[in-house]
C-alpha positions in Angstrom: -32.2 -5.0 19.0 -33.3 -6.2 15.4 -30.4 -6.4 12.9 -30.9 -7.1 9.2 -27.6 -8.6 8.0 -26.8 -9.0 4.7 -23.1 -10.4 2.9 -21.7 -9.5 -0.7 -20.5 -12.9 -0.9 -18.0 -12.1 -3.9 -16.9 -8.5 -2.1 -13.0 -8.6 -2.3 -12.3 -11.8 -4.2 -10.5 -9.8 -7.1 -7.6 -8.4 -4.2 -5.1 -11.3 -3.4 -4.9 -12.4 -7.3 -4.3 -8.4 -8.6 -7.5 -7.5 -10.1 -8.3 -4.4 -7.1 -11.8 -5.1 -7.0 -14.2 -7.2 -8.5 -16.7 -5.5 -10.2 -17.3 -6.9 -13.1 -14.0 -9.5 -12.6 -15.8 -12.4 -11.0 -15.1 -14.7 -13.3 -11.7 -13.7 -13.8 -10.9 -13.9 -10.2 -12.3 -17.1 -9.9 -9.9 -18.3 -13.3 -6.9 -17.2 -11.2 -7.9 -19.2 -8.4 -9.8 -16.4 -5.8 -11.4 -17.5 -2.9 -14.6 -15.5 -1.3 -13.3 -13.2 1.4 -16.6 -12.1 2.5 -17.9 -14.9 3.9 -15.2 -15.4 6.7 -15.2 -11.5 7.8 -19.2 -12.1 8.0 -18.6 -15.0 10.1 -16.1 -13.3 12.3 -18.2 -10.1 12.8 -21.4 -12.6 13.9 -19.1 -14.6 16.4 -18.0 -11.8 17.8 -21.4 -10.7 18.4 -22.6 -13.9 19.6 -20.4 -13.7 22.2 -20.8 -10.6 23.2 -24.8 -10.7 23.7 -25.6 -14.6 22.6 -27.9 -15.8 20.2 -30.7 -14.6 22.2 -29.6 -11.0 22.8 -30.1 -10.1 19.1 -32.9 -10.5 16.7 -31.1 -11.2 13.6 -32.8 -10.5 9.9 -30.8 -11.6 7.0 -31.3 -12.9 3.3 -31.1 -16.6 1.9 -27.9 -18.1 1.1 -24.6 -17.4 1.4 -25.9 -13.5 1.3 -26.5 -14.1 5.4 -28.2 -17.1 6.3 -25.5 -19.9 5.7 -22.9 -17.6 8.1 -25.5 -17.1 10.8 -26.3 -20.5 11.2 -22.9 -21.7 11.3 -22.2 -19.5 13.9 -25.0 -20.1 16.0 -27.8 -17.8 15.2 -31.3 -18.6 14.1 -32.0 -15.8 12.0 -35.5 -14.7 10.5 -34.8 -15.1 6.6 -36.4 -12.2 4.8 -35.8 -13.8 1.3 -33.0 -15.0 -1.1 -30.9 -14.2 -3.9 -32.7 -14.1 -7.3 -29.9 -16.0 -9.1 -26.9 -18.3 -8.0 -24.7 -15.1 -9.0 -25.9 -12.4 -6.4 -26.0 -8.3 -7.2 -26.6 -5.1 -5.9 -30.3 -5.7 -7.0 -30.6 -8.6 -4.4 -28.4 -6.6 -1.9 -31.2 -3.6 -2.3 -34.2 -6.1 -2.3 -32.4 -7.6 0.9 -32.3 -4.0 2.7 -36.0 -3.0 1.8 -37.0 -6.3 3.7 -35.2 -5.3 6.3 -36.8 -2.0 6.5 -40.1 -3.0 6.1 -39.8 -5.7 8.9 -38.5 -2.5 11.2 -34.8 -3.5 11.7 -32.9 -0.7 14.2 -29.7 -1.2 12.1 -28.6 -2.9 8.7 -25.6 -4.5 9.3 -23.4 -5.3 5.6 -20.7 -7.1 5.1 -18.6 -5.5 1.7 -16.6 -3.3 -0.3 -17.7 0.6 -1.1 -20.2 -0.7 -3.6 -21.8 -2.4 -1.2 -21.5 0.4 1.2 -23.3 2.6 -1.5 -26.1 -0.2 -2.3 -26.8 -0.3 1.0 -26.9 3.8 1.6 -29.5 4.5 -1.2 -31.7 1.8 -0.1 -31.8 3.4 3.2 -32.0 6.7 1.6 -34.7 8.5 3.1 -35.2 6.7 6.5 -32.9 7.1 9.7 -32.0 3.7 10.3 -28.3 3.4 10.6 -26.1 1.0 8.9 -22.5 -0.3 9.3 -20.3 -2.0 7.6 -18.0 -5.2 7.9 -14.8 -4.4 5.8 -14.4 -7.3 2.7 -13.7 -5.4 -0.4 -10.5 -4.3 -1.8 -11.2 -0.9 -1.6 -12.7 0.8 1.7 -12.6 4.3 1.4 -16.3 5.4 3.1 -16.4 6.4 6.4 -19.2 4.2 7.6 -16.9 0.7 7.9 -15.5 -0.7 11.4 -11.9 -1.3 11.3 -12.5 -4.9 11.8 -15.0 -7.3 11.6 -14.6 -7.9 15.7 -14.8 -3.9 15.6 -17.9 -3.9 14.1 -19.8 -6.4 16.8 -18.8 -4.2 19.6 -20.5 -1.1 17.7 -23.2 -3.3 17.1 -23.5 -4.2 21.1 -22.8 -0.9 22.5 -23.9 2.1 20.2 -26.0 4.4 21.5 -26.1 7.4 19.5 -25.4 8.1 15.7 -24.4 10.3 12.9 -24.3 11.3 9.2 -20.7 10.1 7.7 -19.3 10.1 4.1 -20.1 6.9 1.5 -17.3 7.3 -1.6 -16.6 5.0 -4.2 -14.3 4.6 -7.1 -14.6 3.5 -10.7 -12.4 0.1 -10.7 -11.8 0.5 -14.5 -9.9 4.0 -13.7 -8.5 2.4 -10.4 -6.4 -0.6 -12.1 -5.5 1.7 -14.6 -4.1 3.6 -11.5 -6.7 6.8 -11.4 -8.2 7.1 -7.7 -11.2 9.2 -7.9 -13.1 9.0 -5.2 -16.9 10.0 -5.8 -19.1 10.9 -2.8 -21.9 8.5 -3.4 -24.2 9.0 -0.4 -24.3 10.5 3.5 -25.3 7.7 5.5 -26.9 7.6 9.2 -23.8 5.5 11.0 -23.9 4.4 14.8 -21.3 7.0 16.5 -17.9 5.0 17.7 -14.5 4.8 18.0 -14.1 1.7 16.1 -15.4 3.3 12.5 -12.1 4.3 10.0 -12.2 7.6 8.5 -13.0 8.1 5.1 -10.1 8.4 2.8 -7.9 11.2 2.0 -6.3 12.2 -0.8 -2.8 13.8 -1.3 0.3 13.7 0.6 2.9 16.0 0.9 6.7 16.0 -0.1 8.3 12.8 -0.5 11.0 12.6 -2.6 13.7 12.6 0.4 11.7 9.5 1.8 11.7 8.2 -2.1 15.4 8.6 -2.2 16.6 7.4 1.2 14.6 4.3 0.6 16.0 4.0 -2.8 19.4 4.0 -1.8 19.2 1.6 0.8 17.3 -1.0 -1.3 20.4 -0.2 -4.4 22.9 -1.4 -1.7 21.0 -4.8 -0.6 20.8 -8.0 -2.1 17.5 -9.2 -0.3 13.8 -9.0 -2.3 11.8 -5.5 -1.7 7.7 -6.4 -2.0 6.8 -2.6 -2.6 3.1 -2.0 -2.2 0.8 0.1 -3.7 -0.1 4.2 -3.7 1.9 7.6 -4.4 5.0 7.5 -1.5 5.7 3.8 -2.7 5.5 4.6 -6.2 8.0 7.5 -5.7 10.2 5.0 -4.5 10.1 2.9 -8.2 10.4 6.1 -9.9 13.6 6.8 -7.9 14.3 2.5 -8.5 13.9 3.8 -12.2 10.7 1.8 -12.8 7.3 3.3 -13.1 5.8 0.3 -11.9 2.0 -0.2 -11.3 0.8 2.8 -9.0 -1.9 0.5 -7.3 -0.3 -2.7 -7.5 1.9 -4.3 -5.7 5.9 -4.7 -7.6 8.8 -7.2 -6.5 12.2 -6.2 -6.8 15.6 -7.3 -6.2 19.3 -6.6 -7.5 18.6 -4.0 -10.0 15.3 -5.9 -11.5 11.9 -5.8 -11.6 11.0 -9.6 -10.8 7.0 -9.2 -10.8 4.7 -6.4 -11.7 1.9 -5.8 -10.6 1.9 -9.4 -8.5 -0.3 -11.6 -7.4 -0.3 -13.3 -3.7 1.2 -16.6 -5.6 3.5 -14.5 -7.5 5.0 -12.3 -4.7 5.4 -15.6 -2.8 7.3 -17.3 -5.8 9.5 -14.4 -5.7 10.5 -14.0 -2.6 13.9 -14.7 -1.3 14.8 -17.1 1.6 13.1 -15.9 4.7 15.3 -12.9 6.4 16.1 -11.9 2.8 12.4 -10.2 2.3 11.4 -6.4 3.1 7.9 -5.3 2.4 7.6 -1.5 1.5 4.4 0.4 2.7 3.0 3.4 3.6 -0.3 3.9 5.3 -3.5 5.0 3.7 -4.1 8.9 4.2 -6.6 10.0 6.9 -7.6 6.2 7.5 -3.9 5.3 9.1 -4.1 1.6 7.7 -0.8 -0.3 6.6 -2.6 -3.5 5.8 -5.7 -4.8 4.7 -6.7 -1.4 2.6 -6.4 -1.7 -1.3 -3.2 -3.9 -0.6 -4.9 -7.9 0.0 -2.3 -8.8 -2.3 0.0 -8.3 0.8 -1.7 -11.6 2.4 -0.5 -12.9 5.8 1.6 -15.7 4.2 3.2 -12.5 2.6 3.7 -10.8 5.1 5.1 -13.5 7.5 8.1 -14.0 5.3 9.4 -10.2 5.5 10.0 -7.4 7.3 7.9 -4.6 7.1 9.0 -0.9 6.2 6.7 1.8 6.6 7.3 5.1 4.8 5.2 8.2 5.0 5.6 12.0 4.6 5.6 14.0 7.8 2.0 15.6 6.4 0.4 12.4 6.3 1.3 11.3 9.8 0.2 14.4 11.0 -3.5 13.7 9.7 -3.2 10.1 11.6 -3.5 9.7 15.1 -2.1 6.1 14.7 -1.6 3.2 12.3 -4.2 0.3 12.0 -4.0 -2.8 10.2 -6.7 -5.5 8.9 -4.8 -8.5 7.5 -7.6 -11.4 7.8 -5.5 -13.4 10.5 -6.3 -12.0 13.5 -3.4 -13.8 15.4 -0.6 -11.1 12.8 -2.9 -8.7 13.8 -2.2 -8.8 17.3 2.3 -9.3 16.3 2.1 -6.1 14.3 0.5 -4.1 16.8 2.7 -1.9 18.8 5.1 0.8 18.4 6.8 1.0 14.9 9.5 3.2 13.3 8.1 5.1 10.1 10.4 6.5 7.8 9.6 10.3 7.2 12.9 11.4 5.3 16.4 10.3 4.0 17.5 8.7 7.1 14.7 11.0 9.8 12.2 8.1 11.2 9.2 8.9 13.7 7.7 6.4 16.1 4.0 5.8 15.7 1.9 3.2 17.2 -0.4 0.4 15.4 -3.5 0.1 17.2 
């Protein structure tokens, strides 16, 4: 099989310092102290793959630099190099420029490791043509359907596809989504290789939750320890009830009756955060997708969440759309602790049991 493989190298740096995205924040993640995020999901995704099929089992395209080339040769691989970035500071123009090369050189899938944006880069260069694509989840915000859940996910739909189908490419407007407007926009309808390891594209809307908004209220009004409260609707009920509004796609500490960050940072939830046992960590999962972590929440790192216990609140309509929960945290070792069967709050005090895959 020939693969072209191509890496936003800047795709999620603006999540674990509070920016939700980075378009157009580069610089300012990089002032708060971001590191690049894409780099290690590529490398993970072209591990996996080498040892699934070896370096010989897969004709690997890619572009120069750290938009594919570095990752593949640290891995292993000896890719064909197709071309490089125009400037140190890559864009969708080299991405698309990347993908026509691929094209042109007759790749049977184009392989991208990114956010949305680069999930919608990549579908109108392919526009037109049937060759699949797949993406390597790195960005802060993965709402289109044509994602693996994880970058290990997306090497065994690389290795063992056999069929396709046309799925869903959205993307948001990062200006209205740190000002806490989520808007998704149908961007493009994408060939994607058919398997169980793709997410869903997101859902909007939710259902009733003010008795899950008050029950959890309560209980955090009677306890002394910290409350990390995460982003999205059902959470933000829960600082309404707190009497806060709170950022509706950030991530809020609170403890005692006070706000103690808003809107935090990875360093700032960790500053805040009480002695370990003393932490709870409030989410709920993303509609239609089922994930807890590792979807619009990178602020909720794995140092995060290995200091505190996790809550996970939903409304019985939004489990009911999810066949199970799924998490993406970048350390795949927490990966494999959180998985299991979990208790998700549905109501005051009602909780259903639902597995994390």
């Amino acid at each position: 099989m020939r693969v072209g493989f191509v890496v936003n190298p800047i795709a999620g740096m603006g999540g674990r310092v509070g920016l939700k995205g980075t378009d157009g924040k580069v610089e300012a993640a990089r002032r708060l102290g971001a590191e690049p995020r894409a780099p290690d999901r590529a490398r993970r995704a072209l591990t996996a793959l080498r040892e699934r099929v070896g370096t010989d089992g897969v004709t690997l395209l890619t572009w120069g630099s750290g938009m594919g080339s570095d990752v593949a040769r640290d891995v292993g691989f000896d890719p064909d190099v197709l071309g490089s970035p125009a400037a140190d500071e890559t864009s969708a123009r080299d991405t698309a420029r990347a993908v026509a090369a691929f094209l042109a050189a007759g790749v049977d899938l184009v392989l991208f490791v990114g956010g949305d944006g680069t999930a919608a880069d990549v579908a109108e260069a392919v526009e037109g043509t049937d060759t699949p694509i797949l993406g390597v989840p790195a960005g802060v915000k993965v709402y289109s359907s044509v994602f693996a859940v994880s970058p290990e996910d997306a090497a065994h739909v690389v290795d063992t596809f056999e069929r396709t189908e046309r799925r869903e490419v959205l993307d948001i407007d990062e200006d209205e989504y740190r000002e806490g407007e989520v808007n998704p926009e149908l961007r493009a309808v994408a060939r994607v290789p058919v398997a169980e390891e793709l997410q869903s594209s997101k859902q909007l809307g939710g259902g009733n939750v003010e008795a899950v908004a008050a029950g959890v209220a309560d209980d955090i009004r009677a306890s002394d320890k910290t409350f990390v409260l995460g982003p999205g609707s059902t959470v933000g009920a829960i600082k309404e009830a707190l009497g806060f509004g709170g950022s509706p796609l950030g991530v809020d500490v609170y403890r005692g009756g006070e706000v103690l960050a808003l809107d935090a940072t990875e360093s700032e939830i960790l500053e805040a955060l009480g002695p370990e046992g003393e932490n709870v960590v409030v989410v709920s999962p993303i509609g239609g997708q089922g994930f807890v972590f590792g979807r619009g929440n990178p602020q909720l790192s794995p140092a995060v969440i290995r200091r505190c216990d996790v809550e996970i609140v939903a409304s019985r309509s939004k489990l009911d759309t999810i066949g199970e929960l799924r998490v993406d945290t970048d350390d795949p070792d927490l990966d494999a602790d959180l998985r299991g069967w979990t208790k998700v709050r549905i109501g005051r005090v009602e909780r259903r049991m639902m597995r994390i895959a």
